[in-house]
C-alpha positions in Angstrom: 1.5 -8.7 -23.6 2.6 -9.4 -20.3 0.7 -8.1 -16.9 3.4 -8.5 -13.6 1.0 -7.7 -10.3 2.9 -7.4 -6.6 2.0 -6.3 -3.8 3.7 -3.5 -1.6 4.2 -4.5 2.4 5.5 -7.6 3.2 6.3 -8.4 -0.4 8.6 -5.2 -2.1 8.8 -4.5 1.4 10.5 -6.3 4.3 7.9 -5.0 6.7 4.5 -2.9 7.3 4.8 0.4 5.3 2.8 2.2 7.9 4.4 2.4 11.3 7.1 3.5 9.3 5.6 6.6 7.8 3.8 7.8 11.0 7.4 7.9 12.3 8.7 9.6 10.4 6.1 12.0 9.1 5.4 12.9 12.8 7.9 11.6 15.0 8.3 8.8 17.1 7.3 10.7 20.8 4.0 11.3 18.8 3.9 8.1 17.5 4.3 6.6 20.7 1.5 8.6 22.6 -0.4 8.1 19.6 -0.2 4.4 20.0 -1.2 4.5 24.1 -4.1 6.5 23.2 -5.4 4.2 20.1 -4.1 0.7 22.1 -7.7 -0.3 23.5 -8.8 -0.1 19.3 -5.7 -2.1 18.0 -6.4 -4.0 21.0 -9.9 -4.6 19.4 -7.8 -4.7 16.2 -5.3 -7.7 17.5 -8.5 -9.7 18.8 -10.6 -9.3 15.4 -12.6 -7.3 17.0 -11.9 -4.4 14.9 -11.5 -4.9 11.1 -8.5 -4.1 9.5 -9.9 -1.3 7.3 -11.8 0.6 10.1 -8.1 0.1 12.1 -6.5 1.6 9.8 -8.6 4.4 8.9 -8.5 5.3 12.3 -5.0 5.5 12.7 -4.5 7.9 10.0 -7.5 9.9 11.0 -5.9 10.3 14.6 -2.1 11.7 13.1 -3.1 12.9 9.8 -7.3 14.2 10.2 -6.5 18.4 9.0 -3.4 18.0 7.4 -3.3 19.5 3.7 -3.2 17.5 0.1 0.4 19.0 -0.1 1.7 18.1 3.2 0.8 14.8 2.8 2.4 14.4 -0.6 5.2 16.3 0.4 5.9 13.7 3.7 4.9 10.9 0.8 7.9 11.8 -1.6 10.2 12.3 1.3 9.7 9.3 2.5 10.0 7.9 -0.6 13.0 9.0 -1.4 14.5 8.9 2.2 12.9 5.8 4.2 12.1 3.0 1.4 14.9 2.5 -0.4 16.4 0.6 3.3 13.3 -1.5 3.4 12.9 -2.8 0.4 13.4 -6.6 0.0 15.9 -6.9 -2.7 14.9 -9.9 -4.3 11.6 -8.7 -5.2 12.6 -5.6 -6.2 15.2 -7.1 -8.4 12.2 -8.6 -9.9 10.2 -5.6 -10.0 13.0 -3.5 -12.2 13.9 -6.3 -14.4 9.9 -6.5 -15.1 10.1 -2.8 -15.7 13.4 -3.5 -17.4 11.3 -5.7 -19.8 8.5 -3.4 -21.0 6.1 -5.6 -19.5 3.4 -4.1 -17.7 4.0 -3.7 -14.2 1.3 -2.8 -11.4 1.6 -2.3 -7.7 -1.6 -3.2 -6.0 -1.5 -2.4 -2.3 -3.8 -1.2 0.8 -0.7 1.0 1.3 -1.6 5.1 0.8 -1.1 7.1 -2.2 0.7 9.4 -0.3 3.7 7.4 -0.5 2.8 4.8 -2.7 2.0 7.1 -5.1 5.7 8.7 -5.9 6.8 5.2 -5.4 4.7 3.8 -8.5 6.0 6.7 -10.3 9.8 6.7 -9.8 9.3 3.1 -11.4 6.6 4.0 -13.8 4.2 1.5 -12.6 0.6 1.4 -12.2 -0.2 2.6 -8.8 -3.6 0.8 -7.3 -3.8 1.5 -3.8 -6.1 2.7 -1.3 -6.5 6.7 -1.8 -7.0 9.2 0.9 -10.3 11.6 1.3 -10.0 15.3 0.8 -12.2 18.1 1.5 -13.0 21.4 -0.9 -10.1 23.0 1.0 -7.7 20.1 0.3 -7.6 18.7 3.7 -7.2 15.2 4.8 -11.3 14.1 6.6 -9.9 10.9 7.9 -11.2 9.2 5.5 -10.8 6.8 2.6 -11.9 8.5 -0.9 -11.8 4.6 -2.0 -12.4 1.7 -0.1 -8.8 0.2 1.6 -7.3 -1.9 -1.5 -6.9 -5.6 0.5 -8.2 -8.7 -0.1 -11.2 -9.1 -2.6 -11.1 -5.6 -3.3 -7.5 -6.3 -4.9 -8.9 -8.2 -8.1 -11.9 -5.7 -8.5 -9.5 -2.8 -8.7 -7.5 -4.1 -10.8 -10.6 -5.2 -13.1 -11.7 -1.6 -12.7 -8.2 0.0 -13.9 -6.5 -2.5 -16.1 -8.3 -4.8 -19.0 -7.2 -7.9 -18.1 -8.0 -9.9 -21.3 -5.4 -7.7 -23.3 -3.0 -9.4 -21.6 -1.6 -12.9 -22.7 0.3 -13.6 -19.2 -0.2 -12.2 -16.0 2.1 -13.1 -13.3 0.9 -12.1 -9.3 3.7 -12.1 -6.4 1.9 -11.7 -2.6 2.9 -12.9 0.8 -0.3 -13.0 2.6 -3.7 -14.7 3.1 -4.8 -11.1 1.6 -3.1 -11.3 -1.3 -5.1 -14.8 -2.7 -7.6 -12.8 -4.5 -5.0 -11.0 -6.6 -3.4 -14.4 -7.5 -6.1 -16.2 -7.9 -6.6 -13.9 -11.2 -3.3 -14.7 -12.3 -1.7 -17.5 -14.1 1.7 -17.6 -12.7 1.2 -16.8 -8.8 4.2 -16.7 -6.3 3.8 -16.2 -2.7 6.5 -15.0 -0.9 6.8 -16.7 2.6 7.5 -14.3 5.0 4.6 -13.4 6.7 0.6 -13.2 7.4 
């Protein structure tokens, strides 16, 4: 049986998933003050002063922190439906259906949120492996991550964690980033997609 990995920004995706959602979830006045307040961290960020988990984490905390479970998922299959379909790369995502298409197994492994990755992964009926948001007893975002962000060597170990690997006779990876090597370094057809990190 075959196992077909890719990754979500940059590689189903022309571009980062996240600007894109704050946008449109909250607005781009918001967004915009949001972004002079947090500039000294993505400053920080930008410099490697910051690491990329911690920036991001801090960046939902500061426009999502008190929002509810629903909200989110609402915004998440709105945006799905409304905003991703014009940025998907559609060579990839050729790909990605006829793998589907094939009744191979198909998994999208991504540091992207389940809030919109989530309904994403299910429209296609893909295995969703992403980074997940925390919630509190009353259902309400903390600001936190309820698993660590899903980049770089933590891409392999969730997928070890979710999938068994030696089921599968083939696994083919697709990635367009330095962060995407651990994931295709489990696979044995890899493509990376030059277009950028």
């Amino acid at each position: 049986m075959k196992l077909v990995l890719f990754d979500f920004d940059g590689t189903l995706t022309k571009k980062d998933s996240l600007p894109a959602f704050i946008r449109f979830a909250c607005g781009f006045p918001r967004m915009l003050g949001g972004a002079i307040l947090l500039s000294p961290m993505l400053l920080g960020y930008i410099f490697s002063l910051v690491k990329n988990a911690e920036a991001k984490r801090r960046v939902l905390s500061h426009f999502f922190k008190g929002r509810s479970r629903d909200w989110m998922e609402q915004k998440g299959r709105a945006f799905c439906a409304e905003v991703l379909p014009g940025m998907m790369q559609e060579e990839t995502l050729r790909i990605f259906e006829k793998e589907i298409g094939s009744g191979a197994a198909v998994a999208v492994v991504s540091a992207s949120v389940d809030a919109w990755l989530r309904p994403f992964c299910e429209k296609y009926t893909a295995v969703c492996i992403c980074t997940e948001l925390s919630y509190d007893a009353s259902g309400l975002f903390t600001g936190h991550f309820h698993t660590p962000n899903c980049n770089g060597d933590e891409k392999p170990k969730r997928i070890r964690e979710r999938l068994t690997l030696e089921q599968y006779t083939h696994i083919i990876a697709y990635g367009n980033s330095k962060s995407d090597l651990p994931m295709l370094a489990i696979a044995h057809e890899k493509h990376m997609l030059n277009r950028h990190g």
